[in-house]
C-alpha positions in Angstrom: 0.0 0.0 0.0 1.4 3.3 -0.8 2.3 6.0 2.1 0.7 8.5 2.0 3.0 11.9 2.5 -0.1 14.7 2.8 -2.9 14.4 4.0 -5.5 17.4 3.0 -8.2 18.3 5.4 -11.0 20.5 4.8 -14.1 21.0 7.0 -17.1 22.1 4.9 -20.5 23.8 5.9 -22.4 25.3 3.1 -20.0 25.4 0.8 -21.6 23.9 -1.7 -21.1 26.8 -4.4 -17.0 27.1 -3.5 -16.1 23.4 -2.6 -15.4 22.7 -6.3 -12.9 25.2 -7.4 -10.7 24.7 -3.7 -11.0 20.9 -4.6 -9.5 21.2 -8.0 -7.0 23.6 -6.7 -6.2 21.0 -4.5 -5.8 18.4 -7.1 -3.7 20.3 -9.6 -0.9 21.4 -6.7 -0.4 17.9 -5.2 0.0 16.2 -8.8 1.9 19.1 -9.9 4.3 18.1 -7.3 4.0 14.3 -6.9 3.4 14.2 -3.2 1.5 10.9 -2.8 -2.0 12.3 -1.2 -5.3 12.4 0.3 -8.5 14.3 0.6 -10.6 14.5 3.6 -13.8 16.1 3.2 -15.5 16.4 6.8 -19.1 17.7 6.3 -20.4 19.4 9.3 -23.9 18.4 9.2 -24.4 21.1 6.5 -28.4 21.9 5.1 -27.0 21.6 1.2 -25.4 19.7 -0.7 -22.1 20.3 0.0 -21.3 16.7 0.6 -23.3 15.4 -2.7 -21.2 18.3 -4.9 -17.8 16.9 -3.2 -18.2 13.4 -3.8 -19.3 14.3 -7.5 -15.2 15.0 -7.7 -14.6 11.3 -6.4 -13.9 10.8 -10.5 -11.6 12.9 -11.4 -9.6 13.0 -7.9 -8.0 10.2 -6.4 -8.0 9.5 -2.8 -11.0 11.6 -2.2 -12.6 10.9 0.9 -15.8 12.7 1.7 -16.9 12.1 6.0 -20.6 13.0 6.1 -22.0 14.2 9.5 -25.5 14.3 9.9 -25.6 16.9 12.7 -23.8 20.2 13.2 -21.1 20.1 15.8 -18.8 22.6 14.8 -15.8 23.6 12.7 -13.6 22.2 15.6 -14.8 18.8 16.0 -14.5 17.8 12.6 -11.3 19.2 12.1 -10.1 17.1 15.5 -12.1 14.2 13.4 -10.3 14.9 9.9 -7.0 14.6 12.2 -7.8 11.4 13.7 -8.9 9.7 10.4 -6.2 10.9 7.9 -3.3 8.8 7.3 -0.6 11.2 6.2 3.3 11.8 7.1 1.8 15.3 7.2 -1.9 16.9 7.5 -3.2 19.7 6.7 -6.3 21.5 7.6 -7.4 24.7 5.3 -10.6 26.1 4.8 -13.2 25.0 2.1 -13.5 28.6 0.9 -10.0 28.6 -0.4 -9.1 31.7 1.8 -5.4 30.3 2.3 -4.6 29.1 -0.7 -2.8 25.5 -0.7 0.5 26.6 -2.4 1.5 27.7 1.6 2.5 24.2 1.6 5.5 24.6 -0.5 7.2 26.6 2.7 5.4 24.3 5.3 6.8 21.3 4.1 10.3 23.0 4.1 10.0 24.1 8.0 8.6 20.3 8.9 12.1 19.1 7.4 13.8 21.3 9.3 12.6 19.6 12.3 9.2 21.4 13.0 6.1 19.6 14.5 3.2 21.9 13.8 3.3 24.8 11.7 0.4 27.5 12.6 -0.5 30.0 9.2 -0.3 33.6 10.5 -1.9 37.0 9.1 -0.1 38.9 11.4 3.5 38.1 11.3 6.1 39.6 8.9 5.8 38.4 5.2 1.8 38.0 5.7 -0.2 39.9 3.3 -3.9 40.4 3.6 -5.2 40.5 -0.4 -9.0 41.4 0.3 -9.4 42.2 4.8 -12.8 41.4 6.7 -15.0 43.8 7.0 -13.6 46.8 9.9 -16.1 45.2 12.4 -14.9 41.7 12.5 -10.9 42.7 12.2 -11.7 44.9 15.7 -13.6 41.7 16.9 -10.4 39.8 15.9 -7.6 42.1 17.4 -9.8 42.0 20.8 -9.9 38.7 20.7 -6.3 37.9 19.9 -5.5 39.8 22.8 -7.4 38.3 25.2 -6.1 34.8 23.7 -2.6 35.7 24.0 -3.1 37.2 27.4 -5.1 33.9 28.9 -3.0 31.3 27.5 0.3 33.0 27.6 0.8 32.8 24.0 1.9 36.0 23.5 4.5 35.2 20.3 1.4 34.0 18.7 -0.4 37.2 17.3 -2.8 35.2 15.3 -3.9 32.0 16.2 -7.1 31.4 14.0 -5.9 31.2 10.8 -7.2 28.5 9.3 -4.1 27.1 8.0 -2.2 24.5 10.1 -0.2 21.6 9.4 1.6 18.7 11.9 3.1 15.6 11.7 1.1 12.3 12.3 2.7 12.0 15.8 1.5 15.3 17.0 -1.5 15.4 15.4 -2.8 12.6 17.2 -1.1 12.8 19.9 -2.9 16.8 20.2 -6.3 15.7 18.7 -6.8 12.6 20.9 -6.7 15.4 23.6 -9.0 18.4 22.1 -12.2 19.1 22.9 -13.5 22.5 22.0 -15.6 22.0 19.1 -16.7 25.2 18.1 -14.2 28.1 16.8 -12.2 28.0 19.8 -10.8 25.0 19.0 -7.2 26.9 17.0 -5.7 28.1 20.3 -6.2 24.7 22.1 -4.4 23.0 19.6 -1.7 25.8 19.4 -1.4 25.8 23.4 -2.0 22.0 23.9 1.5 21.8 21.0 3.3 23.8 23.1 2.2 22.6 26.6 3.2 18.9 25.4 6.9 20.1 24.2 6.3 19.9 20.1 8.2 22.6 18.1 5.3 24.9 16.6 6.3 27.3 14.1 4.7 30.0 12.6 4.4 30.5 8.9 3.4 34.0 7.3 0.4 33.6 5.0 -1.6 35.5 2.2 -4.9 35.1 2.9 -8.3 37.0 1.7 -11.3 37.4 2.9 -14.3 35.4 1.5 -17.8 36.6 1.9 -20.5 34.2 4.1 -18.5 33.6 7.0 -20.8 32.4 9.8 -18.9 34.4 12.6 -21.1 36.6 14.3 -21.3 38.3 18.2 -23.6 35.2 19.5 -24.7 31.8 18.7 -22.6 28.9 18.4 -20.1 30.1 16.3 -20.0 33.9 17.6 -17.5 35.7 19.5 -19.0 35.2 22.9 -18.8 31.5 22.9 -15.4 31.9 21.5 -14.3 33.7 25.4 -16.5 30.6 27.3 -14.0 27.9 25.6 -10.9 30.2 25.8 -11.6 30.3 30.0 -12.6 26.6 30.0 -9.6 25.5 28.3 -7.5 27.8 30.8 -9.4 25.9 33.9 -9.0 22.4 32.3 -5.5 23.1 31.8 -4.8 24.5 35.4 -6.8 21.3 36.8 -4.6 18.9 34.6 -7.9 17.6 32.5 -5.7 17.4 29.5 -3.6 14.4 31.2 -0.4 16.2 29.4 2.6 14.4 28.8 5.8 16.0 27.0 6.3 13.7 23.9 
């Protein structure tokens, strides 16, 4: 059986419209460079046919993989699920909507070889470039929250932890997944502060990223900014009362 060297996460909810062209992208990057591969689609319980649309690709991509979940749990819970399932020397989670374009794995894949265990996407750090921002609202919402992140978890040299870009290596991937369990947005700085708390090397990779419309970030609700400050303080109180069961690799 052949090893598979990447492994390609992507969690999708309603994204039935952009799944395509971010699948084919996809496709044409990973043949381009020969890097024996696979696909994970992890549907998120989504009301259309995002699942139907992706596994409609099943033909013309190898190794395609679609994981339908019937019920909405959240973009952190089927990214932790995509982790856990996927085979890869290496894995990758990016969003459906193509936001962070793939090609970011050409630099990733040189910082894993140089001995790096997780490598976190950043839109804050020198070399990033923002090609099309949030609207003003949301990048306020954003700095806030960074800050409060930063300032909770003590990850202070991590100026941007939700990028939706992040790759690590089979060993810490399931050694950091097995151990998550924020399921909603929240669920970027647990992974970053669980790598660190457990001794892997995580290193941050400058990013171009643009906005893309339909985001389903809000104030309230599941995925909203409130419920993003709840799991921030729980995972502060579960890692002061040793619920992680953390063990340096």
């Amino acid at each position: 059986m052949e090893k598979i060297e990447l492994s390609i996460i992507i969690p999708a909810y309603k994204e039935s419209e952009r799944i395509g062209r971010n699948l084919l992208e996809i496709k044409k990057y990973v043949e381009d460079k020969k890097l024996s591969y696979e696909i994970l689609v992890v549907v998120d319980g989504s009301p259309d046919n995002t699942a139907e649309i992706a596994r409609g690709f099943g033909e013309q991509i190898k190794n395609l993989r679609i994981i339908d979940n019937k019920e909405n749990h959240g973009k952190g819970y089927v990214v932790r699920q995509g982790l856990l399932e996927a085979k890869g020397k290496y894995r990758v989670f990016l969003d459906a909507d193509g936001s962070t374009s793939i090609t970011h794995m050409d630099r990733a894949l040189k910082l894993l070889n140089d001995g790096a265990d997780v490598v976190v996407g950043s839109r804050d750090i020198e070399g990033a470039y923002i090609q099309i921002h949030q609207p003003k609202y949301r990048e306020i919402m954003g700095d806030m929250g960074n800050w409060l992140i930063r300032s909770v978890l003590g990850l202070w040299q991590y100026p941007d932890t939700q990028c939706g870009f992040k790759v690590l290596t089979a060993q810490a991937a399931e050694q950091i997944a097995s151990r998550m369990v924020v399921d909603r947005f929240g669920f970027d700085f647990e992974l970053i502060v669980l790598a660190k708390k457990m001794g892997f090397n995580v290193v941050q990779l400058p990013v171009r990223w643009l906005n893309e419309e339909g985001s389903t970030v809000g104030l309230t609700g599941p995925n909203g900014f409130i419920q993003v400050l709840i799991d921030l303080f729980k995972t502060r109180i579960r890692l002061w009362t040793g619920k992680y069961n953390i063990k340096n690799k």
